[in-house]
C-alpha positions as CSV (number, residue, x, y, z in Angstrom):
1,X,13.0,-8.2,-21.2
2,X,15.4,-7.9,-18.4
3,X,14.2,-10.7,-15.5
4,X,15.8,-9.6,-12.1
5,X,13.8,-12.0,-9.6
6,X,14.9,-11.0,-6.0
7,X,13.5,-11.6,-2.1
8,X,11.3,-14.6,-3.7
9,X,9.4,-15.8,0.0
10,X,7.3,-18.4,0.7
11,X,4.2,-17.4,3.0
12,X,1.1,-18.9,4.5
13,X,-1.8,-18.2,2.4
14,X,-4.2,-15.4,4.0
15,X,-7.4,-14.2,2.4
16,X,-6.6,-16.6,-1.3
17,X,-7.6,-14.3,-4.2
18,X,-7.5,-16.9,-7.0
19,X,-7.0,-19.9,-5.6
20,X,-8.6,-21.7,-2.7
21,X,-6.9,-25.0,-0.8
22,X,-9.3,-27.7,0.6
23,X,-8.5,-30.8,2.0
24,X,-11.1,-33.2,0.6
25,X,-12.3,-36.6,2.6
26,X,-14.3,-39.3,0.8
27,X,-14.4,-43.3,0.7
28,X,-13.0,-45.3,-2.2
29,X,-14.1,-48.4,-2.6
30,X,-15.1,-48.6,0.6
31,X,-11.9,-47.3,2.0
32,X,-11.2,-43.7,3.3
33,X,-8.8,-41.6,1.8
34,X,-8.3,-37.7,1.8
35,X,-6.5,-35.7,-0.7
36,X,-5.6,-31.8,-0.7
37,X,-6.4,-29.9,-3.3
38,X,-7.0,-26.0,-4.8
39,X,-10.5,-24.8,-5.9
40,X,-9.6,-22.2,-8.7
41,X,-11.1,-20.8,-11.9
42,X,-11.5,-22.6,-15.5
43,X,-9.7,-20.8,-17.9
44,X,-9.3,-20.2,-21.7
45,X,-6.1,-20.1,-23.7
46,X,-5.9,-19.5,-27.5
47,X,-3.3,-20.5,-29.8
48,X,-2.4,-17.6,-32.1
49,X,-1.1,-17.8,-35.8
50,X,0.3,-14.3,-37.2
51,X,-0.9,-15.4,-41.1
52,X,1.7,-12.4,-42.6
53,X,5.0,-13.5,-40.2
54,X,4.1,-17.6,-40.7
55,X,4.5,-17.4,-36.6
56,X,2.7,-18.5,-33.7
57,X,2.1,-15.5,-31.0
58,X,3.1,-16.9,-27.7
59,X,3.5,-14.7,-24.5
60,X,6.3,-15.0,-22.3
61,X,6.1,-14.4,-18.5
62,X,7.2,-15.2,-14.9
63,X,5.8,-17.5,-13.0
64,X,6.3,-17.9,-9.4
65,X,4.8,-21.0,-9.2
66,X,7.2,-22.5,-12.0
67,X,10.3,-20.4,-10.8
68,X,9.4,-21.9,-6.9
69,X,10.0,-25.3,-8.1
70,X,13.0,-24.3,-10.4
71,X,14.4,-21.5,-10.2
72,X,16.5,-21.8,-13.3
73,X,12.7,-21.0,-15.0
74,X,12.8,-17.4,-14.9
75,X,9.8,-17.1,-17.7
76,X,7.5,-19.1,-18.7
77,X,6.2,-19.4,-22.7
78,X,2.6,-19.9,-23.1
79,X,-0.4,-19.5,-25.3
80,X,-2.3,-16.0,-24.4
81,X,-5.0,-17.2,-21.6
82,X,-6.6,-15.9,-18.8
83,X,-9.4,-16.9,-15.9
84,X,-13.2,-17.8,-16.2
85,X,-14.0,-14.9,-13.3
86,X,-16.5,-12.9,-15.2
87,X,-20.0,-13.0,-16.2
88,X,-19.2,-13.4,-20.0
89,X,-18.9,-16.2,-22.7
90,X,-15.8,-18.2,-23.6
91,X,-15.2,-17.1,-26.5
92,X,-15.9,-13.2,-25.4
93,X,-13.2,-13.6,-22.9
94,X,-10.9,-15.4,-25.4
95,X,-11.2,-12.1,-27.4
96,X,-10.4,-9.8,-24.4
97,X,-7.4,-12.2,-23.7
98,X,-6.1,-11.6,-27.5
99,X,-6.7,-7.9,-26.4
100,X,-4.8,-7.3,-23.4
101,X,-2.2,-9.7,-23.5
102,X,-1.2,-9.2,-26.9
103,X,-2.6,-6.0,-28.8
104,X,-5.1,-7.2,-31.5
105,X,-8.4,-7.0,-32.0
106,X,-10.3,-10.3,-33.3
107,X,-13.5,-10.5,-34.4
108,X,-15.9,-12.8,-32.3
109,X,-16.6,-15.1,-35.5
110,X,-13.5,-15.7,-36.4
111,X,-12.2,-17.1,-32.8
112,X,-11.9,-20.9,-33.4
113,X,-13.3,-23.4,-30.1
114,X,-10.7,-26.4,-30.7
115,X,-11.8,-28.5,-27.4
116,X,-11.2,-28.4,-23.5
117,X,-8.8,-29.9,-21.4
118,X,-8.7,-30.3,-17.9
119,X,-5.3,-29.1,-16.1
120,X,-3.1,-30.2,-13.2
121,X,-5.7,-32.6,-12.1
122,X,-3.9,-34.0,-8.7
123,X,-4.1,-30.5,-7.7
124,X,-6.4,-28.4,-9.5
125,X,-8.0,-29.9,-11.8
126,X,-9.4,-26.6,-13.5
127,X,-11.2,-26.9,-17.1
128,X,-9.2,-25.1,-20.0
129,X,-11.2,-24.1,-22.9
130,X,-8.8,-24.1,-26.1
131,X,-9.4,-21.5,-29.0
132,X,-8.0,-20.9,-32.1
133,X,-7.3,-17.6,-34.0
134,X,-5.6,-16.1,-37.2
135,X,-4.2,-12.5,-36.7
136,X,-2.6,-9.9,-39.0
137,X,-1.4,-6.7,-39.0
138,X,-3.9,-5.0,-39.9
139,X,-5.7,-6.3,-36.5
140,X,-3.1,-4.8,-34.0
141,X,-4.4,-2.1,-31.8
142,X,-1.6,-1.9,-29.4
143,X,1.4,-3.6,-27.9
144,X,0.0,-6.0,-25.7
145,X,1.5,-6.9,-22.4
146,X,-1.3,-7.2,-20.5
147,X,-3.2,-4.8,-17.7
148,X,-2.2,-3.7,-14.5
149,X,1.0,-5.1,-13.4
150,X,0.7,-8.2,-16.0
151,X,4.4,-8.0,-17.3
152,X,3.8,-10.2,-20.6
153,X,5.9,-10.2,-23.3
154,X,5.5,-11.3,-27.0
155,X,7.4,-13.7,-28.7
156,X,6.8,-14.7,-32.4
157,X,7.8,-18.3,-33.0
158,X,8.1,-19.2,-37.1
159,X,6.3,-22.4,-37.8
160,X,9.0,-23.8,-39.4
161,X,10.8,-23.6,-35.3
162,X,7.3,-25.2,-33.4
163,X,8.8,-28.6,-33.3
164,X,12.1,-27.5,-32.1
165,X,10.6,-25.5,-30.0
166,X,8.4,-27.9,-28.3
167,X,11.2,-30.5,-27.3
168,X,13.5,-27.3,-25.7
169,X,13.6,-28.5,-21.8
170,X,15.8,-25.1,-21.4
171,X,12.2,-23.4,-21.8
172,X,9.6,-23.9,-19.3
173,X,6.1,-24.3,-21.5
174,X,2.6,-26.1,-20.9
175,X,1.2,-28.8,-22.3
176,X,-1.7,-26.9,-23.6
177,X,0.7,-25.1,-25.7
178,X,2.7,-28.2,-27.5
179,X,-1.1,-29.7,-27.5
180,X,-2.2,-26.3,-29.7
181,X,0.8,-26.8,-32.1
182,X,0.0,-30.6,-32.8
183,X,-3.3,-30.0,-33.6
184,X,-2.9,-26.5,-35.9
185,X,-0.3,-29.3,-37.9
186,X,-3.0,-32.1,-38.1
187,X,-5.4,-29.1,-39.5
188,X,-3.5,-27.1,-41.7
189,X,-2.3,-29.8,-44.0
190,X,-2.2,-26.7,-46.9
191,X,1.1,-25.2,-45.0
């Protein structure tokens, strides 16, 4: 995927979609403080394993955020995710997730709650709810990439590579992600 970032500006926030900054005053111990923080949505991510291809599914992207503070970070490689902003259950917007991002259709049941997490906790500190699901072929219903102007691509990563992988500081990833791979290795002992 060609990545051609250009006129990258930083603005003052007007009308925050997603996220929300607050500056928050309280006493500690008797002592006042303040902090500034973002109000945003929990999230769900999922940790995909391609059972026919021995590979995780990961989905590559640019992030502004990320590329702001590096710009040598032109994508990002992630587990498939998205926002808590709907009226719907975890694990039904874990499968919607699998959908859009990343073309296959997974059956409720067989979507895997590993645990939650909460992220970027001096700013954020937003709740991540981790699944866990198997995928093959026979599953795919399109090419993924996400909706509207989402940009995602695929990347299959062998499961003999995850380690390797993992300690790469050339690639910008999440701790959720190298979380997801340690546990699916302290699970699957049968691999």
């Amino acid at each position: 995927m060609n990545n051609k970032i250009e006129e990258f500006k930083i603005k003052p926030l007007i009308e925050p979609k997603y996220v929300h900054p607050v500056k928050i005053e309280y006493k500690q111990n008797g002592k006042d403080k303040t902090w500034e923080a973002v109000r945003n949505f929990d999230s769900v991510s999922i940790l995909i394993y391609h059972e026919e291809k021995k590979s995780f599914l990961l989905v590559k992207q640019f992030r502004p955020a990320v590329y702001l503070n590096d710009n040598s970070k032109k994508f990002t490689y992630e587990l498939c995710a998205g926002l808590v902003d709907k009226d719907a259950s975890l694990v039904q917007i874990a499968k919607e997730e699998i959908d859009e991002e990343c073309g296959f259709d997974v059956p409720l049941k067989e979507i895997e709650k590993i645990t939650s997490f909460y992220t970027n906790v001096g700013v954020s500190g937003g709740c991540q709810y981790l699944y866990y699901a198997k995928i093959d072929d026979s599953m795919k219903i399109h090419e993924g990439g996400g909706i509207h102007d989402e940009q995602i691509e695929l990347m299959y990563l062998p499961i003999e590579e995850y380690k390797e992988f993992m300690y790469d500081e050339t690639k910008a990833k999440t701790p959720g992600l190298m979380f997801a791979f340690m546990w699916f290795m302290e699970n699957n002992k049968s691999l």
